[in-house]
N, C-alpha and C positions, 0 to 999 in steps of 0.2 A: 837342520835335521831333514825335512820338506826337499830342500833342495838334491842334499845330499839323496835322499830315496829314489829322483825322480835322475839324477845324474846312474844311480846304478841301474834302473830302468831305462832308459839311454844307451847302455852299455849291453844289459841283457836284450833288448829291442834288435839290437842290430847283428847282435849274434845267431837271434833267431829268425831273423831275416832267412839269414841265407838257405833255409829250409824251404824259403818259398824262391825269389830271383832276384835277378838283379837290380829290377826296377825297384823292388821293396829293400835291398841292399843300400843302393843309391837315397834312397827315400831318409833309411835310419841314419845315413850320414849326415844328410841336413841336419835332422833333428836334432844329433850330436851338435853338430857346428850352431844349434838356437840353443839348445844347455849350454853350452861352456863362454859363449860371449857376453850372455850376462852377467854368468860367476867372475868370471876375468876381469870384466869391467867394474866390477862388483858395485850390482847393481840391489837395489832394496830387494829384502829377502820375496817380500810378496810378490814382488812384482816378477822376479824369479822362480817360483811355484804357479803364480798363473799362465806364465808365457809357456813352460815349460812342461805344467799338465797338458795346456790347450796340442801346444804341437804336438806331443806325445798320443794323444787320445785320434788328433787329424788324423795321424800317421797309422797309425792302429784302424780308424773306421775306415782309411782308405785299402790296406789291405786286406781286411776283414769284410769287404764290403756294405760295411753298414750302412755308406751313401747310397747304395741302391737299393736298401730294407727303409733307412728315414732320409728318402729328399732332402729334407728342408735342413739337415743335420751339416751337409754341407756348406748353406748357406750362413749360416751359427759359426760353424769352426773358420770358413773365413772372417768373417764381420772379426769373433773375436781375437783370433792369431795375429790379422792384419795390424789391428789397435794394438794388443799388447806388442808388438815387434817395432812397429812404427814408437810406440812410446818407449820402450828400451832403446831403439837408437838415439831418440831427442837425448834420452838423461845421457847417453854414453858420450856421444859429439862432445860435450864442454872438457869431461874429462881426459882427450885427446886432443884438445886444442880445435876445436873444427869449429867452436861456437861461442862466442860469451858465456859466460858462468848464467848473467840474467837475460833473456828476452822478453818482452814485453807479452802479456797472454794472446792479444791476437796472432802475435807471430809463435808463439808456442802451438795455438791452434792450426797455423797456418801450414809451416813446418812438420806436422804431427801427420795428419790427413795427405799432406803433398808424398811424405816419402812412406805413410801406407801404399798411397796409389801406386806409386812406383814399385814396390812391394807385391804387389798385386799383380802389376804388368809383368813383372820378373817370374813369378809362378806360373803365369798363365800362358806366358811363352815358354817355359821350362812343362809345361801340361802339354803344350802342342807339339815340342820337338821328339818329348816322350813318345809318344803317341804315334808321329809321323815315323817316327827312324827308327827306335825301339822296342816299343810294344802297342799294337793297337787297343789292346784293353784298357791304355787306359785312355778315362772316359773325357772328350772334350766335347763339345756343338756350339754353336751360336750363343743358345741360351744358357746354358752351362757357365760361358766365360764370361759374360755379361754379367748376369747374378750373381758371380762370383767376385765381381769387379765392383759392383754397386756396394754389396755387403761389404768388401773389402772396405772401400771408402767412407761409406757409413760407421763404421767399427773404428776407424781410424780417425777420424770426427770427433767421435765422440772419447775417444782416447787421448786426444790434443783438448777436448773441453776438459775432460777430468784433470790434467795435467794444471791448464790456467787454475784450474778452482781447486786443485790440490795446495798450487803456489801460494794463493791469495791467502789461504789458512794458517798459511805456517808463517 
């Protein structure tokens, strides 16, 4: 149900994009494409409502500007995007054939954090080519990509711990 809500706000997000540009058009397309690869993969429902508020609410503060009313909100919505997307990709890999069914928790941790980080590099060069060839508003600097990269990986750390210590419970 959760899901479903958050797929029809996915849907109206990007519609209403277009009122603003194309940079927020482009933007709700991601978001699209971060709702529907966990449902396809079908992935646990929660873990699909968190990935999928967190991106949705990004995507929103970023057009909205809310990262320039609360700083630090940026750093939150990376740390947590990064983890939840990093940990949706670990669960999806098996069922695509890309990984064993089990990995041992260090390498679930390992795994988890590594292809955040990557995750992270991917946005942050996808922020600066924005930026450079499409629109200068939006926002990159030094510091910016860095605490954006730390949080990222922290977030994603800690998304591959929850994963081991989810394992070990069940």
């Amino acid at each position: 149900m959760a899901t479903d809500a958050l797929a029809v706000g996915g849907v109206a997000s990007i519609v209403a994009a277009f009122w603003w540009d194309a940079v927020a058009v482009a933007l709700f397309a991601l978001v699209l494409l971060g709702l529907t690869v966990p449902r396809v993969a079908r992935l646990p429902g929660p873990l699909q409502v968190a990935t999928g508020a967190t991106i949705l609410l990004g995507a929103w503060a970023a057009v909205l500007d809310w990262y320039v009313a609360l700083p630090h909100l940026d750093l939150v919505v990376h740390a947590l995007a990064n983890g939840l997307l990093a940990a949706a990709a670990v669960l999806a890999m098996p069922r695509v054939g890309m990984l064993p069914p089990r990995l041992p928790a260090s390498g679930l941790v390992v795994l988890t954090t590594g292809l955040g980080a990557l995750l992270g590099v991917l946005w942050e060069a996808g922020e600066w080519l924005g930026h450079t060839w499409i629109n200068d508003a939006i926002q990159v600097g030094y510091d910016d990509t860095v605490g954006d990269l730390v949080a990222g990986v922290l977030g994603s750390a800690a998304a591959g711990v929850a994963l081991a210590v989810g394992r070990s419970r069940d």
